[in-house]
N, C-alpha and C positions, 0 to 999 in steps of 0.2 A: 790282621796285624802283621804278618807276613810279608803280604804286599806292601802295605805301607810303608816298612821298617825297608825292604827291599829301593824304594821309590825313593824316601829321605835319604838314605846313605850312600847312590848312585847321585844324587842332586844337590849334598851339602860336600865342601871341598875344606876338611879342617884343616888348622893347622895344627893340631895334635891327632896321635892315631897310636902309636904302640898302648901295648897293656901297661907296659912301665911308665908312658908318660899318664896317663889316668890314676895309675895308684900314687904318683908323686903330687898329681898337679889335681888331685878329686875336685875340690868345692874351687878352685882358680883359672877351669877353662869357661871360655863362654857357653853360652845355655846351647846354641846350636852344635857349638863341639860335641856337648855333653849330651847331645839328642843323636851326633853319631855316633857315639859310643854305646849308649842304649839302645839302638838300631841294630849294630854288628853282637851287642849281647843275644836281642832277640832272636838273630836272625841266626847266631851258634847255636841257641836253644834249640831251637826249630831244625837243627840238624841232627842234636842227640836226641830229641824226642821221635824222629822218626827211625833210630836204629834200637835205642838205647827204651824207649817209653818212657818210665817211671825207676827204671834200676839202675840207673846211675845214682839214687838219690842213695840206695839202701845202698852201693860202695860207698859212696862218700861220707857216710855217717861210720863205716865201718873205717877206713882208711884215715878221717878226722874227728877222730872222736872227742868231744870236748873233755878237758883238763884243764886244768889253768898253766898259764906257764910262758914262758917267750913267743910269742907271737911269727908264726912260720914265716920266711922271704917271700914274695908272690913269685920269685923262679920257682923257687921250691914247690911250692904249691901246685903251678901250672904244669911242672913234670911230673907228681904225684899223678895229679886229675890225666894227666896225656896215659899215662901206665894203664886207668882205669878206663877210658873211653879215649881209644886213640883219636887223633886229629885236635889237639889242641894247643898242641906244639907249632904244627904248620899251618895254623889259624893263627897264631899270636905271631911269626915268620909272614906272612903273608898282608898283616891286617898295614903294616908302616909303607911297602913298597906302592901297594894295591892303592893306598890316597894318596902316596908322594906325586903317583902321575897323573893323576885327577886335579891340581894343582894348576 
């Protein structure tokens, strides 16, 4: 999955790439966009799970705990999660430049 996710995101040139255009623009990019997007998902996955394993799941249920109530900013959010398993900050910094020049 890896490779693959690797192979499509090196090979598809979107026109969207930040975290903020995906949470604005979810179900209104085309299917190929939305296949790099789910590429660069896997492919961060795949980065906390080889430091991180399984225990980023038990911070994050600790740090998010469900309540009901206003619905957090995805800044917000993406600096929570960067506190709890750094590098997701300069994953979300990195993901807009890294396609602008694949363009």
């Amino acid at each position: 999955m890896q490779r693959m996710s690797e192979a499509f995101v090196q090979g598809t040139h979107p026109e969207h790439t930040s975290l903020g255009d995906f949470e604005r623009l979810y179900s209104g990019v085309s299917p190929m966009n939305y296949g790099w997007y789910q590429g660069q998902f896997a492919l961060r996955a795949a980065t906390v799970y080889s430091t991180e394993k399984f225990g980023l799941l038990d911070k994050m249920k600790a740090a998010f705990p469900f309540a009901p109530g206003p619905r957090l900013a995805p800044a917000d959010v993406l600096r929570r999660v960067d506190q709890l398993s750094p590098g997701f900050a300069a994953w979300d910094q990195q993901l807009t430049p890294a396609a602008a020049t694949t363009k």
